[in-house]
C-alpha positions as CSV (number, residue, x, y, z in Angstrom):
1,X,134.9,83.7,92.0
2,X,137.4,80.8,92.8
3,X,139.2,78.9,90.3
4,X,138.2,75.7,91.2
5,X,135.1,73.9,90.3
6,X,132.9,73.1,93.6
7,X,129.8,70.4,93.2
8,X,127.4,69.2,96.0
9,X,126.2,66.1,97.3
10,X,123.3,64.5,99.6
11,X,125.5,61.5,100.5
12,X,124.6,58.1,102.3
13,X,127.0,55.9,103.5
14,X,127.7,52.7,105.6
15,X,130.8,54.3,106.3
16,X,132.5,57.8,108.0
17,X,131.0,60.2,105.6
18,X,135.1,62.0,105.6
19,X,136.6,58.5,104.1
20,X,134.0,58.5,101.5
21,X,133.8,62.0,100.6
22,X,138.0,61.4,100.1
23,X,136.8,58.5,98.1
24,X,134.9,60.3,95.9
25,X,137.3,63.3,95.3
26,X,139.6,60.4,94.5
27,X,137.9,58.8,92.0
28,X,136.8,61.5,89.9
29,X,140.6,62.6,89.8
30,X,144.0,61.5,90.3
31,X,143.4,58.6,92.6
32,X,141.8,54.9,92.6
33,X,141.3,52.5,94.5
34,X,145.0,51.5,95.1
35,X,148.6,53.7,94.8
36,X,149.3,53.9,91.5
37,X,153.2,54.9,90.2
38,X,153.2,58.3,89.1
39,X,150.6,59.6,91.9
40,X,153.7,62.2,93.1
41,X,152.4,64.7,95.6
42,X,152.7,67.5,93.3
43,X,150.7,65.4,90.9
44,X,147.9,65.8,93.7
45,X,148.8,69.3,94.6
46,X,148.5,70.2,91.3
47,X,145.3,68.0,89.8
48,X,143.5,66.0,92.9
49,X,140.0,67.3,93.9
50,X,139.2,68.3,97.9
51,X,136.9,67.7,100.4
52,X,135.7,71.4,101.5
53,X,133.1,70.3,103.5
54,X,131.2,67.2,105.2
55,X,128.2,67.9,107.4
56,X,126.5,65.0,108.8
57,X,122.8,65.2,109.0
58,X,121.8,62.1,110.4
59,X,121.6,58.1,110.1
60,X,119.3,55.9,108.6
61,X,118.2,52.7,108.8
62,X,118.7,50.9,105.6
63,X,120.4,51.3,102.7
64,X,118.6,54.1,99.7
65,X,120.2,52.4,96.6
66,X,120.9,48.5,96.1
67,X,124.3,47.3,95.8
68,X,126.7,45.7,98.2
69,X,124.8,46.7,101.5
70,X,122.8,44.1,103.2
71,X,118.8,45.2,103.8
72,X,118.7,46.6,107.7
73,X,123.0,48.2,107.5
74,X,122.3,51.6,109.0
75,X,123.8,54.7,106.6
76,X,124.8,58.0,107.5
77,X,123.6,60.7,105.3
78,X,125.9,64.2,105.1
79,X,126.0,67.1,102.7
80,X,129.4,67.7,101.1
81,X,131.3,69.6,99.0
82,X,134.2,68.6,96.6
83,X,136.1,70.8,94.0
84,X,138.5,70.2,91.2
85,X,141.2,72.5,89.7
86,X,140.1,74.3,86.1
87,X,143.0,72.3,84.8
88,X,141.5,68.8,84.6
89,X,139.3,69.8,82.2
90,X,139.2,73.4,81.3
91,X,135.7,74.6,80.0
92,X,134.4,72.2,78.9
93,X,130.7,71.2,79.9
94,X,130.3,67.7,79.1
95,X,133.7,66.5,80.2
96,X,132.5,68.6,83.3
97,X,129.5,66.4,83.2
98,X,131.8,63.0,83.2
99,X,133.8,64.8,86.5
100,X,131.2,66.1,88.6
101,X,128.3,63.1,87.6
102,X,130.1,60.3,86.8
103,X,131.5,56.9,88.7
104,X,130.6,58.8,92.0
105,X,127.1,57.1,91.8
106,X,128.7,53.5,91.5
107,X,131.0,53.9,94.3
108,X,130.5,50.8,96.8
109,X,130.9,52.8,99.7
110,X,127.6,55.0,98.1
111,X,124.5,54.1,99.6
112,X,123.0,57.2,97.9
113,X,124.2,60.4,96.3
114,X,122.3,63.3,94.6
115,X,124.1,66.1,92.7
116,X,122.4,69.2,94.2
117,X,124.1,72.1,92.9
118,X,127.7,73.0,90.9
119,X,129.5,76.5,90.8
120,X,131.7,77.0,88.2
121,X,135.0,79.5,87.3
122,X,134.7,82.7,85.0
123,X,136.2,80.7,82.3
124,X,132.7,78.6,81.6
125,X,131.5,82.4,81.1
126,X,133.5,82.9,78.4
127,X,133.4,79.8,76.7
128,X,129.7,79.2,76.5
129,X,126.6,81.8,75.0
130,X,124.0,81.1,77.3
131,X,120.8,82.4,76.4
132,X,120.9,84.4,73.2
133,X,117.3,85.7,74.4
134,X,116.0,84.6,77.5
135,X,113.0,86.6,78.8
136,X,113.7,90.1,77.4
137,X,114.4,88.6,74.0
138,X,111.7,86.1,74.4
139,X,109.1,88.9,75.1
140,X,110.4,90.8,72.0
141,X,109.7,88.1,69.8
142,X,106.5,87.1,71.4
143,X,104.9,90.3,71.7
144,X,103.9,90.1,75.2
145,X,105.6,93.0,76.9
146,X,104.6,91.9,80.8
147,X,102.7,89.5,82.3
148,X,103.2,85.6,81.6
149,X,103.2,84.4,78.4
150,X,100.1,82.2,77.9
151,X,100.8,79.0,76.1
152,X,99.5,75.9,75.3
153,X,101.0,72.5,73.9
154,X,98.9,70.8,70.2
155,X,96.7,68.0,71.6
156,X,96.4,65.2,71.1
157,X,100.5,64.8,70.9
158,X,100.9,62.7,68.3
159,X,98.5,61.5,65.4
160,X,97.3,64.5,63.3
161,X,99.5,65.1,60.2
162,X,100.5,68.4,59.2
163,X,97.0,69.9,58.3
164,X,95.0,68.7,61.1
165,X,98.0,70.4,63.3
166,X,97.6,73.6,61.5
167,X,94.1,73.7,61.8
168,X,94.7,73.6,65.9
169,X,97.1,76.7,66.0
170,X,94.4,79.0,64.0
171,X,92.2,77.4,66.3
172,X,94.6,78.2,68.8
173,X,95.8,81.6,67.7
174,X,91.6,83.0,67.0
175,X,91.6,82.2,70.9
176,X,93.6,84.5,71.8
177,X,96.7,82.3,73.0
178,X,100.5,83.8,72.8
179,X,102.7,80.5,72.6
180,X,102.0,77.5,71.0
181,X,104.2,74.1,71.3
182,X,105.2,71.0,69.8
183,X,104.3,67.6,72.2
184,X,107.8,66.1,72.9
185,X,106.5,62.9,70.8
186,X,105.9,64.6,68.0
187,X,108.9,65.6,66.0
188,X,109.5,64.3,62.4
189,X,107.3,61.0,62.0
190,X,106.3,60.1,58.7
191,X,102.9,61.0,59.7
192,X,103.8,64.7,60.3
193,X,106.8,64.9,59.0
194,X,108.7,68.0,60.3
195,X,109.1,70.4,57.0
196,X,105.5,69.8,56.5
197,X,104.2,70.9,59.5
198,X,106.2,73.8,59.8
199,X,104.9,75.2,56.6
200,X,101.2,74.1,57.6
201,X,101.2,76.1,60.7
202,X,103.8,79.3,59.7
203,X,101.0,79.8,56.9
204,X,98.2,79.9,59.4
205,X,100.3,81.9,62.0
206,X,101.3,84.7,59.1
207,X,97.6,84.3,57.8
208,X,96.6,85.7,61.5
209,X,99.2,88.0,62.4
210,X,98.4,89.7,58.8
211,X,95.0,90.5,60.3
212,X,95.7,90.8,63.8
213,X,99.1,92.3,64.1
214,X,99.7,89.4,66.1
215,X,102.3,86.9,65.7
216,X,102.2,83.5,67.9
217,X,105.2,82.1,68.8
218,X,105.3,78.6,67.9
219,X,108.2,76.4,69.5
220,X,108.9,73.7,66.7
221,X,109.7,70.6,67.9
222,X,113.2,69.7,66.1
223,X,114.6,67.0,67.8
224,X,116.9,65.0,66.2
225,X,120.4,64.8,64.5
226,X,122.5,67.6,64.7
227,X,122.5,68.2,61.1
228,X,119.3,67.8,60.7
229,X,118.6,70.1,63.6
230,X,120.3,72.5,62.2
231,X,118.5,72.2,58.8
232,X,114.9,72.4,60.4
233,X,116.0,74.8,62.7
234,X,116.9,77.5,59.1
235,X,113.7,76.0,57.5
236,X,111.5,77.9,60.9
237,X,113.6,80.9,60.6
238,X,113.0,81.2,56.8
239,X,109.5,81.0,56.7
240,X,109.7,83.4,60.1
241,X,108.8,81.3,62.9
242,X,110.0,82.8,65.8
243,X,111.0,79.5,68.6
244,X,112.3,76.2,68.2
245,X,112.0,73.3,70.8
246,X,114.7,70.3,71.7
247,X,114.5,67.4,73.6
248,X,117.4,67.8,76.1
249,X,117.7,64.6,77.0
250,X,117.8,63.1,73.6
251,X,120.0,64.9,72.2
252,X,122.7,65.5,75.0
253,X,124.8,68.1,75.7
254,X,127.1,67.9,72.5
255,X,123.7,67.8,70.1
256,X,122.3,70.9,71.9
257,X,125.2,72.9,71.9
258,X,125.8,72.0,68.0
259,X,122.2,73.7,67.8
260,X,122.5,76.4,70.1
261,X,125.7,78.0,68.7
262,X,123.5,77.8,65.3
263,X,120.6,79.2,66.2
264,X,119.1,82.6,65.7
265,X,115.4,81.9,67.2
266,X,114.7,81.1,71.1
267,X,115.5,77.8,72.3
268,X,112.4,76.1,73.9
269,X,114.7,73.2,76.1
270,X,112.1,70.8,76.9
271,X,113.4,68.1,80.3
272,X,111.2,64.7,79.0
273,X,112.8,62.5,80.9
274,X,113.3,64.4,84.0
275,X,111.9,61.6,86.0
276,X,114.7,59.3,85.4
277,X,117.2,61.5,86.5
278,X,115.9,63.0,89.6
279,X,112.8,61.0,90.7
280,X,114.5,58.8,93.7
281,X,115.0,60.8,96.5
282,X,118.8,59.4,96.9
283,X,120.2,59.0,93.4
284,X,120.7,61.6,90.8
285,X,120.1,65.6,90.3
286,X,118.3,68.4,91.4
287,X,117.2,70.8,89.4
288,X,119.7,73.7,90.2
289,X,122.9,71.5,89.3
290,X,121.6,69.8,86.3
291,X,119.5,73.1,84.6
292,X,123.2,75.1,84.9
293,X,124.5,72.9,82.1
294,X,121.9,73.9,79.5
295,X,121.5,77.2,81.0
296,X,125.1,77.3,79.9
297,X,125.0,76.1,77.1
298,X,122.1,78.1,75.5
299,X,118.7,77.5,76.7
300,X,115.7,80.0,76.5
301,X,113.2,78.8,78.0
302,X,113.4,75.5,80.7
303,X,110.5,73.6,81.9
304,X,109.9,73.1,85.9
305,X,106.8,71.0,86.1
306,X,104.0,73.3,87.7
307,X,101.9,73.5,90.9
308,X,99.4,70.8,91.3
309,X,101.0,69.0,88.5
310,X,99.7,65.4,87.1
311,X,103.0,64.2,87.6
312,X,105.1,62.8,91.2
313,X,106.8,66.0,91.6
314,X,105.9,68.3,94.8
315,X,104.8,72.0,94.6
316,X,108.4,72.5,96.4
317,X,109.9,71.3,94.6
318,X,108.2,72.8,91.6
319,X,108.5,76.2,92.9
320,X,112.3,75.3,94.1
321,X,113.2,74.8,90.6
322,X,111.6,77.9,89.4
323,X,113.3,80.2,91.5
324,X,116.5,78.7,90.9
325,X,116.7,79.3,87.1
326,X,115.7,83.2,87.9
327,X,119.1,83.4,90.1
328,X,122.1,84.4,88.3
329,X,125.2,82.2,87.5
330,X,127.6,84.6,86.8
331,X,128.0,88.3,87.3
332,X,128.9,89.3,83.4
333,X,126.8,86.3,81.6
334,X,123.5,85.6,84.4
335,X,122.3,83.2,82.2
336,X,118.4,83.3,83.1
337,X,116.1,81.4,81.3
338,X,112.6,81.7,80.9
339,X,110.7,79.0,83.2
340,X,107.7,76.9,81.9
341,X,105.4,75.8,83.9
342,X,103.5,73.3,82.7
343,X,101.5,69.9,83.3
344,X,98.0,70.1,84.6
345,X,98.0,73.8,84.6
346,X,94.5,75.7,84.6
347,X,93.4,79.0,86.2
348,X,93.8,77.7,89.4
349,X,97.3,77.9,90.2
350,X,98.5,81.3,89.1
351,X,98.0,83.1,92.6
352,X,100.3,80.9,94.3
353,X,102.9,80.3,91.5
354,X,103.1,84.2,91.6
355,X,103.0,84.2,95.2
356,X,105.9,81.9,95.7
357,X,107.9,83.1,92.3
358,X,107.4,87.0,92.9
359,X,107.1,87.7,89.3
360,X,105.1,86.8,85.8
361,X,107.9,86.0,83.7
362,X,107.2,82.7,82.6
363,X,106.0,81.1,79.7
364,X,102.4,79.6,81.9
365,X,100.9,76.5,79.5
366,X,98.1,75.0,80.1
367,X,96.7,72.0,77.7
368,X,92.9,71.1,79.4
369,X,92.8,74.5,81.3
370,X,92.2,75.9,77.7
371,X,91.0,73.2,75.5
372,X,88.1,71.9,78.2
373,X,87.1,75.2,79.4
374,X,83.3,74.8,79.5
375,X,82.9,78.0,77.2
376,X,85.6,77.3,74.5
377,X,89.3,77.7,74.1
378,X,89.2,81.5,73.6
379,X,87.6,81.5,77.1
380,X,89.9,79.2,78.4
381,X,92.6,81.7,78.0
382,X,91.0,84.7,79.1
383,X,90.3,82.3,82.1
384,X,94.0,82.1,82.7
385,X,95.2,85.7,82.0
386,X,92.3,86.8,84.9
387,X,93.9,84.4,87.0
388,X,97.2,86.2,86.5
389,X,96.1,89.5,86.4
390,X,93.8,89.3,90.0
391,X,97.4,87.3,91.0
392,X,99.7,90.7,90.2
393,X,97.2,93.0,91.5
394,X,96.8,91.5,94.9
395,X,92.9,90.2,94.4
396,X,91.4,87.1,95.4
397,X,90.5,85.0,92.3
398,X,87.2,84.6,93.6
399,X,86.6,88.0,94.1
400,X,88.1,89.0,90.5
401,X,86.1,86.2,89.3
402,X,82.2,88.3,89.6
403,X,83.3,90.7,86.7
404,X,85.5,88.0,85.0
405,X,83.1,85.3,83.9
406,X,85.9,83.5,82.2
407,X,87.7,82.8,84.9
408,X,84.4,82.2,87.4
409,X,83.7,79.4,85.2
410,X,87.4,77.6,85.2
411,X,87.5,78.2,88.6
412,X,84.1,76.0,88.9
413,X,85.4,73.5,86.8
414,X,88.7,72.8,87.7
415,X,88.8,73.9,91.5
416,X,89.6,70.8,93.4
C-alpha cells in the first residue's frame, strides 16, 4: 500500500477541472491563494498534496451549490483524485478529517464537491483498534450463531421512564427478539435518566435469560460526555449488558475514540444526522469515505438505512453502503463492521437485501414490522426470521409463506 493518503471527489466547477483540482491540493497543504516566503520547492516536494487524477464527466447547466456563480454559469463536473504525504499529519484521524474534508468545500472555484471514498497507509492500521468485535464477536455475545440478528428499536423513542422501558424489552424479549435498542433521542433525560434505565431493563433481560438461556443484547444509548460515557459505559458492563450505542455525530471523532479505546462491550455507532452530511447530491460524503473513520476508529456495528426506507435515501444507495462496510480496509486490521439496516423495515424486504448483500450478517431491525404485526409482536418476529430464512434458502416468500403463517400475514399487511 502506498504511503500517501489518496481521497476522492465528484467535483463541479466553472472552471478547467486541472486548475481546480491544483487548487484544492493547494489549499489543504502547503499552498494558498498567493506565493508565500518559505514555499521552497523542496518544501513542496517534501509536504504538497498531487493531483493523480481528473476525469471529466460532463457539463452542467447551473451551478449545484450557491456561492459566487451566477444562476445559468455552466459547470463541469470530474472525478478526481488527490493525495498527501503521511508526514502532514501522521495517523491521526481527525486531523485527517480537517485535510481531506475541510476548506475544499468553501473553495470559490467549487461549484460542488462530494468526498466519495479515502485510502489510507499501514500506519492508520497500527494506530487505531477498529472493531474489537465486529460480526464474529457480535454473534458471540448475541447468541445468534448465523442468520441476521433480529432487532428492534423501544417505541415510542422518548417519553416512558425507566420502568415503562423495561416493561417493553420483557415484552420484547417473551417475543422472541435477539437485539434490542435505545431511540437516538433517548439517552439520559431526567425522565429516563440513564443509570436507571439500564438497571430497569438488565433486570428484566437476566430475569429472561435465567429461564430461557437467552440473553438479549441490548445496545444502551450512552451518548454524551466522554467521562460520562465512559462511566455509563462500566455501569452496562457491571450489571452484564452485553452492547452500548453512541451518537456519532454528537460526539465526534475525539468523543468516540475516548469511548472506543475504553470499552469492553460492542459498539452500536448509530449515523443520526446522516442527512446533513450527505443528502445534496453535490456537497458532502458518501458513505464509503465517511464510515472508514469510525470503522477505524472502533465501530461494531454501523447503520445504512434499509430498502424501502421512510426516509430520502435510494435502495442504491442503501445497498451501496452495505456492501461497502463488508469490504476490507486493510489486509492485517479489515475492519468490518456489522451493518444495520433499519427504518421502515418489515418482512418484506429481506429477499432482496439478501439478494443484493449476498449474506445474513447484519443486525435486521424492524420497529412497526414487529410491534403492528396483526398477530402480536412475537409473531412479528417470527414474520421476519421466515422472511430471511425462505431469502437464504432460495424460496419465494410467498411460497414459504403457506406453511409460515407468520410471515403470510406481514406479507398481507405490509406488502405495498
Amino acid at each position: 500500500m502506498s504511503d500517501r493518503i489518496e481521497a476522492d471527489y465528484l467535483l463541479e466547477t466553472p472552471g478547467a477541472p486541472e486548475a481546480t483540482a491544483e487548487a484544492m491540493a493547494g489549499e489543504q497543504s502547503s499552498g494558498t491563494f498567493v506565493a508565500v516566503p518559505g514555499e521552497t520547492p523542496e518544501l513542496r516536494e517534501r509536504s504538497a498534496a498531487r493531483v493523480e487524477r481528473v476525469e471529466t464527466l460532463g457539463e452542467v447547466d447551473t451551478p449545484s451549490l450557491p456561492g459566487r456563480h451566477a444562476p445559468g454559469t455552466r459547470c463541469t463536473q470530474a472525478r478526481i483524485t488527490l493525495s498527501w504525504p503521511l508526514g502532514n499529519t501522521g495517523p491521526d484521524l481527525p486531523n485527517l478529517m480537517a485535510t481531506v474534508a475541510g476548506n475544499l468545500f468553501e473553495l470559490k472555484q467549487v461549484a460542488g464537491l462530494r468526498l466519495q471514498d479515502i485510502r489510507l497507509p499501514q500506519a492508520f492500521s497500527a494506530a487505531y483498534p477498529g472493531p474489537k468485535f465486529g460480526i464474529s464477536g457480535t454473534r458471540d455475545m448475541a447468541g445468534v450463531a448465523e442468520g441476521p440478528i433480529i432487532g428492534t428499536i423501544v417505541k415510542p423513542s422518548i417519553g416512558f421512564d425507566a420502568d415503562q422501558t423495561a416493561a417493553v424489552a420483557a415484552d420484547l424479549a417473551a417475543a422472541g427478539i435477539d437485539f434490542i435498542k435505545d431511540d437516538e433521542l433517548q439517552a439520559n433525560g431526567p425522565n429516563c435518566p440513564f443509570d436507571d434505565r439500564a438497571r430497569a431493563v438488565m433486570k428484566v433481560l437476566d430475569e429472561h435469560a435465567n429461564r430461557t438461556g437467552k440473553k438479549v443484547m441490548y445496545a444502551f444509548n450512552l451518548t454524551g460526555e466522554v467521562d460520562e460515557m465512559r462511566r455509563r459505559h462500566d455501569l452496562v458492563r457491571d450489571l452484564g449488558g452485553t452492547c452500548v450505542m453512541v451518537s456519532l455525530n454528537s460526539v465526534g471523532l475525539s468523543g468516540f475514540l475516548g469511548l472506543s479505546r475504553h470499552s469492553e462491550l460492542p459498539i452500536h455507532a448509530h449515523r443520526n444526522g446522516w442527512g446533513y452530511l450527505s443528502r445534496a447530491a453535490m456537497l458532502g460524503w458518501d458513505y464509503p469515505a465517511w464510515s472508514k473513520f469510525w470503522r477505524l476508529a472502533g465501530a461494531d456495528h454501523m447503520h445504512v438505512n434499509g430498502l424501502g426506507n421512510k426516509f430520502s435515501e435510494s435502495d442504491e444507495s442503501v445497498m451501496r453502503s452495505a456492501r461497502s462496510l463488508l469490504e476490507p480496509m486493510f489486509a492485517d486490521k479489515p475492519c468490518i463492521p456489522m451493518p444495520v439496516f433499519s427504518s421502515g423495515q418489515s418482512a418484506v424486504q429481506p429477499p432482496e437485501t439478501y439478494r443484493q448483500l449476498g449474506r445474513a450478517d447484519c443486525i435486521y431491525a424492524a420497529g412497526g414490522g414487529i410491534m403492528a404485526h396483526p398477530d402480536g409482536p412475537a409473531a412479528g418476529v417470527q414474520s421476519l426470521r421466515d422472511a430471511w430464512d425462505a431469502a437464504i434458502a432460495g424460496i419465494p416468500a410467498q411460497t414459504y409463506a403457506a406453511d409460515h403463517p407468520a410471515l403470510g400475514a406481514a406479507l398481507r399487511a405490509y406488502a405495498k
